[in-house]
C-alpha positions, 0 to 999 in steps of 0.5 A: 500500500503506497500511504506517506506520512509526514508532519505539519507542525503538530499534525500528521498527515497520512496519504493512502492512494488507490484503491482501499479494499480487503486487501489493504484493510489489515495494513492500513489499520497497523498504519494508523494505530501505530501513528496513534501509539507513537503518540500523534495527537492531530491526524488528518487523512488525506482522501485526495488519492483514494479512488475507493473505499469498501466496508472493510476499510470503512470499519477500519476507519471508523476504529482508528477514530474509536482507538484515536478517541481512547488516545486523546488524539483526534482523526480529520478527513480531507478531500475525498473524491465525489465517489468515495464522498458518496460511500462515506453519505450513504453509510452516513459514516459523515455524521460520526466523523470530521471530513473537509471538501480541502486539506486547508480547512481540515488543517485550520480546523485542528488550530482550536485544539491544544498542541 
């Protein structure tokens, strides 16, 4: 899986790309617990280069967001494109997370967190 991290001030960014499936499903969720566990307090996912997302990635997600809360630590979501966008309204997973039409605001919205 082609996912870079890297950090903007307090903020870690984590870029999956291509298609997340069943395949990808356990690597992405050792990926972002060990982001959690190495103490990352701000985590933004950047949606731009996800050209789908299935259920098991979604469960993924959605237990990072779990395991982050029980860490202090708070996960964002940028840019999803129109297709994944939809997946995320139709499993209504958009009312329980925090998702950004641009990384700019995802990144504005983490300033009214303590560092």
């Amino acid at each position: 899986m082609d996912c870079p991290i890297h950090a903007l001030g307090s903020i870690q960014i984590v870029a999956p790309a291509g298609e997340l499936d069943v395949a990808i499903a356990p690597e992405l969720r050792e990926l972002l617990k060990g982001v959690i566990e190495k103490g990352a307090k701000k985590i933004l996912i950047d949606m731009r280069g996800v050209v789908f997302i299935d259920s098991s990635c979604l469960g993924v997600l959605v237990n990072a967001h779990k395991f982050a809360n029980a860490n202090s630590a708070v996960i964002k979501f940028a840019q999803p494109n129109e297709q994944v966008r939809k997946i995320f309204e139709l499993t209504r997973i958009d009312k329980h997370l925090a998702f950004y039409p641009a990384m700019e605001d995802a990144v504005i919205s983490f300033s009214e967190l303590a560092s």
